[in-house]
N, C-alpha and C positions, 0 to 999 in steps of 0.2 A: 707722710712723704711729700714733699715736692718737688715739683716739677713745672717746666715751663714749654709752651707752645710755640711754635713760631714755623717762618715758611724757610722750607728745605732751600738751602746755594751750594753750589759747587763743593763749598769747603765741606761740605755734610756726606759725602758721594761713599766714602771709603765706608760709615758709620751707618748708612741709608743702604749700602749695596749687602753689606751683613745682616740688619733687619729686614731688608728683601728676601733675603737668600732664608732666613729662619722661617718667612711667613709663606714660604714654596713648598720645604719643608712639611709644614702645618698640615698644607693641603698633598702630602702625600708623594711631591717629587722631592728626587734624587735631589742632592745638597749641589749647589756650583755656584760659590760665592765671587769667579768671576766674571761671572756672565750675567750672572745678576747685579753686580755691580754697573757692568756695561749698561743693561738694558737701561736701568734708573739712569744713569748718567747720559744716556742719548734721548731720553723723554726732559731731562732737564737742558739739554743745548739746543734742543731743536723746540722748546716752549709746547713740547704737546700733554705736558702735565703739569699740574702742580700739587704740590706734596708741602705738607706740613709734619713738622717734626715735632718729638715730643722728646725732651732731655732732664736727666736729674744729676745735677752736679757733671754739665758737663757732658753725661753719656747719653748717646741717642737706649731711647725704652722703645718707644713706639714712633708709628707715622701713620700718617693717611693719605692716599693718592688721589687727586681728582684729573678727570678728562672732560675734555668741555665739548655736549652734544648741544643741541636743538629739538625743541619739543614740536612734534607738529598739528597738535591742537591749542598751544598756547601760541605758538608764533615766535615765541622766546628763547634764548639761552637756558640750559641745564648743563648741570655736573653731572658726571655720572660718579658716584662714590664708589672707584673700583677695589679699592685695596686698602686695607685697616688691620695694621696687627700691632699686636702689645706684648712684652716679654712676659713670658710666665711668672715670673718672680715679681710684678707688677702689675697683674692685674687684679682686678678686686679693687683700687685704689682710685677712682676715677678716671685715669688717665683715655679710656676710649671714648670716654662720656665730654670729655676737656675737646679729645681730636675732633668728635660732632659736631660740636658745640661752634668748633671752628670753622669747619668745612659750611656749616649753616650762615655763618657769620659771613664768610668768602662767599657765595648765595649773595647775599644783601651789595654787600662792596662790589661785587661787578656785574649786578643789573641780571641774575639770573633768577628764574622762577621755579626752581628748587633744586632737589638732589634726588635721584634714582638708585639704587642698589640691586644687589642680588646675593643670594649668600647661599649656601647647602640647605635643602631640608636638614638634613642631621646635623647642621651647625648649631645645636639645643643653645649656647650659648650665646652667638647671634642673635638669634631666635626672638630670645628675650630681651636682648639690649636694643634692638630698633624701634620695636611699639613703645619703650620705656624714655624713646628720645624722640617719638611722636612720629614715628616711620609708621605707613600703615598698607601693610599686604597688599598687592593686588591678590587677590583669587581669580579675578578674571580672564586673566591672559596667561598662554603657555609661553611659556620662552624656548626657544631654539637657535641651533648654531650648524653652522656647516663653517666643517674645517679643511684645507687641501692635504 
């Protein structure tokens, strides 16, 4: 299969707000492909993400979302790799391994000193594709969240 990589614009919103809406999905909410449409398209005008798209003739398959933190023992720029989904019917294919590969590459091109993630313990398939792209666990830190 082929496929090609490239960085999400505008014209991509309708294509990107559907692979949004399937990767909500994934993780267990209720479907609302217009709201998800929204949210992607206001992280795209207001520059607080960038998203790389993955298409095969044409069809968006996958994407990957970056947010740009600061690391505070490097001193530096970081991404944080929040959002990575691939259609089912496409994966197995390289296509997550292509979107890495990018988002590491976007890393180098804009002077940051790496990528951060997080993903489910029970994501077995995550799991395995991050150390296999040279991602390496922290064990040592809990993560927490407080929501209003």
């Amino acid at each position: 299969m082929k496929f090609k990589i490239r960085k999400a614009s505008l014209e991509d919103i309708q294509q990107l707000g559907q692979l949004f809406d399937e990767y909500r999905v994934f993780y267990r909410q209720i479907s609302h492909t217009a709201r998800s449409t929204d949210f992607i398209k206001q992280r795209l005008l207001n520059n607080e993400a960038d998203i790389f798209i993955a298409t095969s003739e044409d069809k968006a398959i996958g994407f990957v979302q970056l947010y740009k933190l600061f690391h505070y023992i490097k001193l530096e720029k970081q991404w944080l790799l929040s959002d990575l989904y691939v259609q089912p019917a496409h994966r197995g294919k390289g296509v997550s391994l292509a979107l890495i590969q990018r988002s590491k590459e976007w890393c180098i091109e804009t002077g940051a000193c790496g990528l951060m993630l997080e993903t489910e313990k029970t994501n077995d398939i995550s799991n395995t594709l991050y150390p296999r792209c040279g991602f390496i666990l922290d064990q040592g830190h809990n993560y927490y969240h407080w929501w209003k």
